[in-house]
C-alpha positions as CSV (number, residue, x, y, z in Angstrom):
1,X,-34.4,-6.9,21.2
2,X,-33.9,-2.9,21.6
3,X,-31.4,-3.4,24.4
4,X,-34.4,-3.3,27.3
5,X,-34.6,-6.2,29.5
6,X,-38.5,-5.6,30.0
7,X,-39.2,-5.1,26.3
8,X,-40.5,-7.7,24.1
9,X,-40.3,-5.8,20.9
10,X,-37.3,-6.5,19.0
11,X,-35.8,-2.9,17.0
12,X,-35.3,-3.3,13.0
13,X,-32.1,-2.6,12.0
14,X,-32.4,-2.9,9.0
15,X,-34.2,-0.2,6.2
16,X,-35.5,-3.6,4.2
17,X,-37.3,-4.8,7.5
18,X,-40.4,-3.2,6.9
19,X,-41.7,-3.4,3.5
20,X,-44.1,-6.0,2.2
21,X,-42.1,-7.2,-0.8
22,X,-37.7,-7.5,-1.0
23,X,-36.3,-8.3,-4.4
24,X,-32.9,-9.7,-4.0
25,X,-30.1,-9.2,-6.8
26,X,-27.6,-11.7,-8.0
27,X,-24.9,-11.1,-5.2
28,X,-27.6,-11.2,-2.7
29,X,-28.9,-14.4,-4.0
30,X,-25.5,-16.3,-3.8
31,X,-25.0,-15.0,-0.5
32,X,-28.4,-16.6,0.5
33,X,-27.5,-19.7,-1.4
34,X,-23.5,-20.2,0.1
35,X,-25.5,-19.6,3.5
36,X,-28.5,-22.0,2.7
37,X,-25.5,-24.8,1.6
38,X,-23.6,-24.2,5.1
39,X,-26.8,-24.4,6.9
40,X,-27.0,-28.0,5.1
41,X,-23.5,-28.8,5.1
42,X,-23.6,-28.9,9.2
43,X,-26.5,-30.6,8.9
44,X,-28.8,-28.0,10.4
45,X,-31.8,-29.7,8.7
46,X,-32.0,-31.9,11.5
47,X,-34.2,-30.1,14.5
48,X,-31.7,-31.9,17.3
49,X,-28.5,-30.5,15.9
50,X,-30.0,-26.6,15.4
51,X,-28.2,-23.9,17.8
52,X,-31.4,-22.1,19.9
53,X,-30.8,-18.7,17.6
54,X,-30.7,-20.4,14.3
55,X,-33.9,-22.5,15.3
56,X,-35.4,-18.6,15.9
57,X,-34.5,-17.8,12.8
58,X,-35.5,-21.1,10.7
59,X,-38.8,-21.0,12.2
60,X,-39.3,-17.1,11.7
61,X,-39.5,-16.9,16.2
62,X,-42.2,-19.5,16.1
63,X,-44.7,-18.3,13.4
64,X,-43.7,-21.2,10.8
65,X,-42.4,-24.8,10.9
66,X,-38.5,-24.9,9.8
67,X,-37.9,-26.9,6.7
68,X,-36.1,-30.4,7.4
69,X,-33.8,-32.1,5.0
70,X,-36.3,-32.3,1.8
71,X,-37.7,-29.1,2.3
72,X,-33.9,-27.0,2.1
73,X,-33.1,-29.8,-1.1
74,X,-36.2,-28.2,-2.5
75,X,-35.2,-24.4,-1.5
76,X,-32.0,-25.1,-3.0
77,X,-33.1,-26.3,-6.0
78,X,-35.8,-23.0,-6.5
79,X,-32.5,-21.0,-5.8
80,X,-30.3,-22.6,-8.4
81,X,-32.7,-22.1,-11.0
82,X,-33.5,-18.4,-9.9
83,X,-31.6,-15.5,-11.8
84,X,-33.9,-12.6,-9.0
85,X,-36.1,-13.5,-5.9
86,X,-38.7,-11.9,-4.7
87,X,-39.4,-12.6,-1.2
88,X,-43.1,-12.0,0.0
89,X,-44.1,-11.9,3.6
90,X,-48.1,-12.7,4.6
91,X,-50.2,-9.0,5.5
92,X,-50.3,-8.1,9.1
93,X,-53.2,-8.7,10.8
């Protein structure tokens, strides 16, 4: 949120929020896999146990389905096996 009670419009922070296409390098792929291992490690893949913010954030504010237990085996599997990522996110409308 952009600090306004009354706005529904949430301010990027961040210069990468915006384009179509991020490419992540090898320190910010481990940092996504340590994370994506603690998310399973507190067993996170189960809906019940996910903290309100983190359920935001697994299911992209809504737009998508979080992944349950087979899904992040999968995700973590892709990862291992990656040496770059390229993250992709669907045109606007």
């Amino acid at each position: 949120m952009d600090g306004n009670p009354g706005s529904p419009r949430r301010v990027l922070l961040s210069p990468y929020a915006a384009p179509e296409e991020v490419t992540l390098d090898s320190q910010q792929l481990a940092t996504v896999r340590a994370a994506l291992e603690w998310y399973v490690q507190c067993g996170l893949g189960d809906h019940a146990l996910r903290p309100i913010d983190i359920a935001e954030l697994a299911t992209a504010s809504g737009a998508c389905d979080a992944l349950a237990d087979a899904g992040l085996a999968r995700l973590q599997g892709l990862l291992d096996d990656a040496h770059r990522v390229k993250l992709r996110w669907p045109l606007r409308a």
